[in-house]
C-alpha positions as CSV (number, residue, x, y, z in Angstrom):
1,X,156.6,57.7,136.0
2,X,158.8,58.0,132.8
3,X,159.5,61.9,133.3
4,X,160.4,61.4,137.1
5,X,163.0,58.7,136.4
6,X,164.0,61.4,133.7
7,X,164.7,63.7,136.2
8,X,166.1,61.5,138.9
9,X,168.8,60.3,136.3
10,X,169.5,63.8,134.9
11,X,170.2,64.2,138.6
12,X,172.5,61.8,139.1
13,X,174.2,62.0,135.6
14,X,175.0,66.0,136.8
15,X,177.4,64.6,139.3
16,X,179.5,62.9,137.2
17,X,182.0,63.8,134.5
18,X,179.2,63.4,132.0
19,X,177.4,65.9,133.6
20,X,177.7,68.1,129.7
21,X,175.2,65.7,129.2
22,X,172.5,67.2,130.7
23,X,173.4,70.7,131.0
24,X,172.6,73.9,128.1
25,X,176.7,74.3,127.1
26,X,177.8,72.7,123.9
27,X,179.6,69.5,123.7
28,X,183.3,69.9,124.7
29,X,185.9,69.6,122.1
30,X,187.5,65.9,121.9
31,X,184.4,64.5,123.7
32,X,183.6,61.0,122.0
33,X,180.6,58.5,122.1
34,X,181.7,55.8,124.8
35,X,182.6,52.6,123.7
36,X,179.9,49.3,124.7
37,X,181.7,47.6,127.9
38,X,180.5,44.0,127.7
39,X,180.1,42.2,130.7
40,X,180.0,38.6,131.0
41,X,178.3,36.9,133.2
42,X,180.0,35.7,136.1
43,X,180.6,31.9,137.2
44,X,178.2,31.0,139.5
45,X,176.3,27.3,140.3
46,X,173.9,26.4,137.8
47,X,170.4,24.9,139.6
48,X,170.0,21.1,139.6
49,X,167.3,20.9,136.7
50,X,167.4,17.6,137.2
51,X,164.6,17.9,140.6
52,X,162.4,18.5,137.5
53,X,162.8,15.6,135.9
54,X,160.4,12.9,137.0
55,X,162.7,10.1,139.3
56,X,162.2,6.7,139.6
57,X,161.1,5.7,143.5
58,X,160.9,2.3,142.6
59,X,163.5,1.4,145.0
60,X,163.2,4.6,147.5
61,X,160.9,5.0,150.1
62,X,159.0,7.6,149.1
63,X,157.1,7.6,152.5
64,X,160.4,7.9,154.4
65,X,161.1,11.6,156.2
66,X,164.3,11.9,155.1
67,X,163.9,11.6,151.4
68,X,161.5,14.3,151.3
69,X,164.0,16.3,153.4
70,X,166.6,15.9,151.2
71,X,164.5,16.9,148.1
72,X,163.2,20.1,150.0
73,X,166.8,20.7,150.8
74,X,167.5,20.2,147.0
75,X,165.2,22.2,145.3
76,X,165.9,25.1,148.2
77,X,169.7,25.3,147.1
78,X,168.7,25.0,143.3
79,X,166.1,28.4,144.1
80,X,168.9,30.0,145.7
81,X,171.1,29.4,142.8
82,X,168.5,30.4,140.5
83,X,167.9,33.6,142.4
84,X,172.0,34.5,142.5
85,X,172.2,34.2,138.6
86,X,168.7,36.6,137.8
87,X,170.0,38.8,140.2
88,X,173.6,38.8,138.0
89,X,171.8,39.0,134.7
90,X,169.5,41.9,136.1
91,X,172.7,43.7,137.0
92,X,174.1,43.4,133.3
93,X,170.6,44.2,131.7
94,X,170.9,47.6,133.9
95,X,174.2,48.3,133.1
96,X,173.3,47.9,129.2
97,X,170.4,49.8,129.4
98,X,172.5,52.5,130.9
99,X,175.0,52.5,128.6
100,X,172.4,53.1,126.1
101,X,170.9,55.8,127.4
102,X,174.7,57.5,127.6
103,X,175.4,56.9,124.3
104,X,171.7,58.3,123.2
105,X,172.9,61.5,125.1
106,X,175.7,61.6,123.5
107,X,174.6,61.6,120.5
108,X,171.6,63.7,121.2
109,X,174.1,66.4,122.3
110,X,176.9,66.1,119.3
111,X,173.7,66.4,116.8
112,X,172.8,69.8,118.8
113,X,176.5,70.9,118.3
114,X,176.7,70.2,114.8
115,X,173.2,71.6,114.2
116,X,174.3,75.4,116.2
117,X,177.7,74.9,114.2
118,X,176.7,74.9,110.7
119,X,173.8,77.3,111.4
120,X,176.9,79.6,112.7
121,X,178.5,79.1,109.4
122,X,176.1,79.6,107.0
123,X,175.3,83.2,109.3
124,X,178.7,84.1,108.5
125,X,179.9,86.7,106.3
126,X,182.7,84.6,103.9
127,X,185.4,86.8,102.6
128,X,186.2,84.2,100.2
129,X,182.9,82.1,99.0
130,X,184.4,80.1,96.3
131,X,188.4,79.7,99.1
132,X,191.4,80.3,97.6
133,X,193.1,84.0,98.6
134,X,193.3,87.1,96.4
135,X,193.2,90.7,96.4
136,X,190.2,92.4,98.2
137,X,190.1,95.1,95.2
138,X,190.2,92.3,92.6
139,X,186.8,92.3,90.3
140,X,186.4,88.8,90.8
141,X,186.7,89.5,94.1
142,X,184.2,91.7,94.5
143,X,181.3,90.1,92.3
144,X,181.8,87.0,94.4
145,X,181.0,89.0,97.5
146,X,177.7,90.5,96.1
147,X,176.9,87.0,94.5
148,X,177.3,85.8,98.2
149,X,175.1,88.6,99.8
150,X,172.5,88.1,96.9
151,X,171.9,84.7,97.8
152,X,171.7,85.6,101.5
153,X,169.4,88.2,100.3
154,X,167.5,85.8,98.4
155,X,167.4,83.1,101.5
156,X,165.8,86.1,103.9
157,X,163.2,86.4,101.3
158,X,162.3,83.4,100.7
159,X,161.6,83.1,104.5
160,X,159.7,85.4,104.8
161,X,157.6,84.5,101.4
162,X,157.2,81.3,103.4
163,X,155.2,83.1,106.5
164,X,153.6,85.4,104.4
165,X,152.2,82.1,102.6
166,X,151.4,80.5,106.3
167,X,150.1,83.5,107.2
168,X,147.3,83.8,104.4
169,X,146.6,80.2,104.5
170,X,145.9,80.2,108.0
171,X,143.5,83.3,107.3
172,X,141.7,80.8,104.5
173,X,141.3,78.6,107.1
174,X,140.1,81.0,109.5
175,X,137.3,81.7,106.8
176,X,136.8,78.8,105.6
177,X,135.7,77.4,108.7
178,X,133.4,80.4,109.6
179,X,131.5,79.6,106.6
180,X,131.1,75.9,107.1
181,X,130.0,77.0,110.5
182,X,127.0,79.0,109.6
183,X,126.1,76.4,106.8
184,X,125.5,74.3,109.5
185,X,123.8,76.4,111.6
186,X,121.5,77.1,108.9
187,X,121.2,73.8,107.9
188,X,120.5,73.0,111.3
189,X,117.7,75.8,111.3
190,X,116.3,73.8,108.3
191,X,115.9,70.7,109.5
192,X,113.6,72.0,112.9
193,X,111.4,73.8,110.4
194,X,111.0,70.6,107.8
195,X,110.2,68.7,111.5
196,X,107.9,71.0,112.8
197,X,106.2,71.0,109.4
198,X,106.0,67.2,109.0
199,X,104.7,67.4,112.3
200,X,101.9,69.9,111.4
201,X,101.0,68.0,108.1
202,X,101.2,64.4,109.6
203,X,99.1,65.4,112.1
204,X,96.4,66.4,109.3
205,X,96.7,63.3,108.3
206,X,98.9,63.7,105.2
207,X,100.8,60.2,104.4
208,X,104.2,59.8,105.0
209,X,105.2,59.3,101.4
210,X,103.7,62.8,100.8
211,X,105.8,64.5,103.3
212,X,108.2,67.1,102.0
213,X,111.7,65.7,101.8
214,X,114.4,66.7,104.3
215,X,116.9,69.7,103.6
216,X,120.0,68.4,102.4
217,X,123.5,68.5,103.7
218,X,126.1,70.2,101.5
219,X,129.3,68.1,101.9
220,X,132.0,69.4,103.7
């Protein structure tokens, strides 16, 4: 399964220098995405395509043992050759894919880093929101400061406005759905009665097209 070779190549990947990869700690400093290696594919026999192509046995004897020997023998060496230059290209395929996956951890790991990193900075108390040095007693100074813990202020409430509003509509939905719940149950309540009483009636002998109509639905 997907999530068991997962595991099997976190394995493996843990025993290597890549092993920050896989692990909870932070991306090391100077760490970089690895460069594609690509491999070429290496000189090997190509097959005799030729044994496909229809041959002319107008002067071969056809029926003779040793030209069916030698074709046998022909297409068997073209097979092998075949097989040798899959099994290459497999090899290169694998080492691609790998290479991929590498780099997706890589990058899957510099995001996280960058992610923690700026939410570290914005946490941060700045002495000096706008740069630039100056006196700590300076006015400027100091309204910059409370500008900077008003909108810190500001961004804690807004989060929380945002749950309370979560919060209230989850409630609504809580409701709602109560109520649509006993509309239906009545509703269904509705619909025995109108059957048992069509029942009644049609059974008196009361026409169809004089039946009383069935309770309607309120749309959802």
């Amino acid at each position: 399964t997907p999530s068991k070779r997962m595991r099997i190549m976190s394995a493996a990947v843990s025993q290597t220098s890549a092993s920050y990869l896989v692990s909870k700690a932070h991306m090391p400093m100077g760490k970089t995405i690895p460069a594609p290696v690509f491999m070429m594919t290496p000189q090997l026999l190509n097959p005799d395509w030729s044994l496909l192509a229809e041959t002319n046995t107008a002067n071969t004897d056809v029926n003779g043992t040793e030209y069916w020997r030698s074709r046998a023998m022909g297409l068997e060496e073209s097979l092998r050759r075949a097989q040798q230059q899959l099994a290459a290209r497999e090899q290169i395929s694998a080492g691609q894919n790998a290479q991929i996956i590498i780099q997706d951890l890589t990058l899957r790991k510099l995001n996280k880093t960058l992610n923690t990193k700026e939410k570290k900075d914005e946490d941060r108390t700045k002495l000096y929101p706008s740069g630039n040095g100056r006196h700590m007693t300076d006015g400027k100074f100091v309204e910059e400061l409370k500008k900077d813990q008003r909108k810190r202020v500001a961004k804690v409430e807004a989060k929380r406005l945002r749950k309370e509003v979560r919060v209230v509509k989850q409630g609504e939905n809580a409701t709602l759905k109560a109520r649509w719940e006993e509309i239906k149950t009545k509703h269904a309540e509705e619909v025995k009665m109108w059957e048992a009483e069509c029942e009644e009636l049609t059974r008196r002998g009361v026409q169809k097209k004089e039946l009383p109509k069935r309770p309607k639905h309120l749309p959802k």
